[in-house]
C-alpha positions in Angstrom: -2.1 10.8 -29.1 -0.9 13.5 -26.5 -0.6 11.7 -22.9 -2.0 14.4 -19.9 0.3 15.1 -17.7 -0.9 15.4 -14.0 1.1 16.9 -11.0 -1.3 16.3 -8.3 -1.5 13.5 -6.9 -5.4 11.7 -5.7 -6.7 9.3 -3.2 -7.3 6.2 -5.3 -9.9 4.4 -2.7 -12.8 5.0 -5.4 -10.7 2.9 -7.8 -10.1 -0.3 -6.1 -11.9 -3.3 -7.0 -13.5 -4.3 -3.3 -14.6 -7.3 -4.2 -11.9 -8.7 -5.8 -9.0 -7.5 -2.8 -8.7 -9.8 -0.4 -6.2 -11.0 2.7 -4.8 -14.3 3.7 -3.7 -14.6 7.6 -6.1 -12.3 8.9 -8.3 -13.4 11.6 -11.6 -14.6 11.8 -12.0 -13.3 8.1 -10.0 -12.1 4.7 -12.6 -9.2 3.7 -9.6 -5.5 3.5 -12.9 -3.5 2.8 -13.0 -1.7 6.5 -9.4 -1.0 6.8 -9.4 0.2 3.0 -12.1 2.8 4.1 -10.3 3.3 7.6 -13.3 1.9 9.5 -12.0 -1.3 10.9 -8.9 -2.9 12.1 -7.4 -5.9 10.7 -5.2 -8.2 12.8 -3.2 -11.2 11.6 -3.9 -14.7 13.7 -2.1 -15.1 17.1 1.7 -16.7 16.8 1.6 -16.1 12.9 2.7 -12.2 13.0 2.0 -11.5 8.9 -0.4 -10.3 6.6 -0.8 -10.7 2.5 -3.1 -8.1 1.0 -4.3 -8.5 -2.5 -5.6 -4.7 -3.9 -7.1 -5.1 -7.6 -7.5 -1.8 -9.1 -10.8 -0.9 -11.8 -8.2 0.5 -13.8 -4.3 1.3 -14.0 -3.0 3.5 -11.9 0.2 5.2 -11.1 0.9 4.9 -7.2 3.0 7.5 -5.5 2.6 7.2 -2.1 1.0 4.9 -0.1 -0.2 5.4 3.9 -0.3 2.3 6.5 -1.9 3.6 10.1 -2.1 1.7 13.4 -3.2 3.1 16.3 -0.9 4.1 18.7 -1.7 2.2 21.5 -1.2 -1.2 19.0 2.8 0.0 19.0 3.9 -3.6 19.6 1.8 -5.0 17.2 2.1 -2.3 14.6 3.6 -4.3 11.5 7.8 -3.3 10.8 8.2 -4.4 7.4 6.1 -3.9 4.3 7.2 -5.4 0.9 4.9 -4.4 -2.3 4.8 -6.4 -5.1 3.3 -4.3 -8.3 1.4 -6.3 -10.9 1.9 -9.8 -9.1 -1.4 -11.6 -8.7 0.3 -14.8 -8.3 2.4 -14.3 -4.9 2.2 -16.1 -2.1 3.5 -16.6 1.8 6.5 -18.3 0.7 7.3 -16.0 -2.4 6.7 -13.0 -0.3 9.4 -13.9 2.2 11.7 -15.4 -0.7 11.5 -13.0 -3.5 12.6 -9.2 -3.9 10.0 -7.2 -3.5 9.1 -3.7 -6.4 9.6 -2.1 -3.1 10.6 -3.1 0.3 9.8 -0.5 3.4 11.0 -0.3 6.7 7.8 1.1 8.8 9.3 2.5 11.5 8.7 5.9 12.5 6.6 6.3 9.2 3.0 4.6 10.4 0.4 6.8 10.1 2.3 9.3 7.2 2.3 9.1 3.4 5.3 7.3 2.4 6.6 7.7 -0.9 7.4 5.4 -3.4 9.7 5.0 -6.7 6.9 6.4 -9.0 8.7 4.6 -12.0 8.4 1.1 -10.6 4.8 1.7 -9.8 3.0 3.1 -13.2 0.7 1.3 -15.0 -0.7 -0.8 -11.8 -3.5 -3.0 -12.5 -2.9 -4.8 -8.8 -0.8 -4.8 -5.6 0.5 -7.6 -3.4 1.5 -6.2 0.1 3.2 -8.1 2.9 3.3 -6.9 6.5 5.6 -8.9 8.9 6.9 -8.0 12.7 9.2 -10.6 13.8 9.0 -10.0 17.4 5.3 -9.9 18.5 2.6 -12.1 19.0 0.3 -10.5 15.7 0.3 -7.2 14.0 -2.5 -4.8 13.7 -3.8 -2.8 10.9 -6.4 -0.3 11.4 -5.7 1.5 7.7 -4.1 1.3 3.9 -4.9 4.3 1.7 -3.3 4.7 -2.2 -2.3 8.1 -3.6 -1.4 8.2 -7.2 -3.1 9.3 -10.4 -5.7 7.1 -12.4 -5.0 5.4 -15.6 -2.1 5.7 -18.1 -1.8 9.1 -17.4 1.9 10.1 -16.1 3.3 12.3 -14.1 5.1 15.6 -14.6 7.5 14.9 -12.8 9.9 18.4 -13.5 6.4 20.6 -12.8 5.4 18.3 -9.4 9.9 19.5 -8.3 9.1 23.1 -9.4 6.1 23.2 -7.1 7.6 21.7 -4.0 10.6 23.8 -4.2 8.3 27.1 -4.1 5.9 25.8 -2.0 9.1 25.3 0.9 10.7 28.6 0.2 
């Protein structure tokens, strides 16, 4: 069987299950569904400053980069640590704080811009747990999470998507 090889990558919003993502902490509800489409803001309970986001995927997917916004005027309640658990239904509070993450990001300076992630420790997703923490403030905000990546086994070219970057810099 010859595997495609894509070097673009795709917003992968169409290919998350809605109904079975969910969030723990969040107040007054757990339904991600407005900040996954960027229409609503989500805010964690007052005096309990984190968030855990479950994101089920219709299919596997390969994530590259992934895009956390907060608006600007929500600086001291914008979240500063993210860790992302790959293919870990099962996580919770405790395990989140405990356990090392697939990926752990410092947020600073990088709200509201792609961030990239290892693409090898994030092929063949089926789900995602994210955790979003701020030690200092009251509650964090989040007003948006979008997914780039490519959907189902296909992989990247990873020697094409460097060729391309390098002459689309020059």
């Amino acid at each position: 069987m010859t595997m495609k090889l894509h070097t673009k990558e795709v917003n992968l919003l169409s290919l998350i299950n809605e109904e079975g993502s969910t969030g723990l902490n969040i107040e007054g509800k757990n339904d991600i569904k407005g900040i996954l489409q960027g229409i609503e803001f989500i805010k964690s309970n007052i005096n309990e400053p984190e968030i855990l986001i479950y994101v089920k995927f219709t299919v596997l997917v390969n994530i590259t980069k992934i895009l956390v916004d907060s608006k600007p005027e929500n600086i001291d309640n914008t979240p500063e640590t993210l860790k992302i658990f790959a293919n870990s239904s099962n996580t919770d509070f405790s395990d989140a704080v405990t356990n090392a993450a697939t990926e752990t990001i410092k947020l600073e300076g990088k709200i509201g811009s792609k961030i990239g992630l290892n693409i090898s420790r994030f092929r063949k997703i089926s789900e995602l747990v994210l955790y979003f923490t701020r030690e200092d403030a009251e509650f964090i905000q989040l007003n948006s999470i979008q997914f780039y990546g490519t959907p189902g086994e296909e992989l990247f070219n990873v020697e094409q998507m460097k060729k391309q970057n390098k002459n689309k810099y020059k």
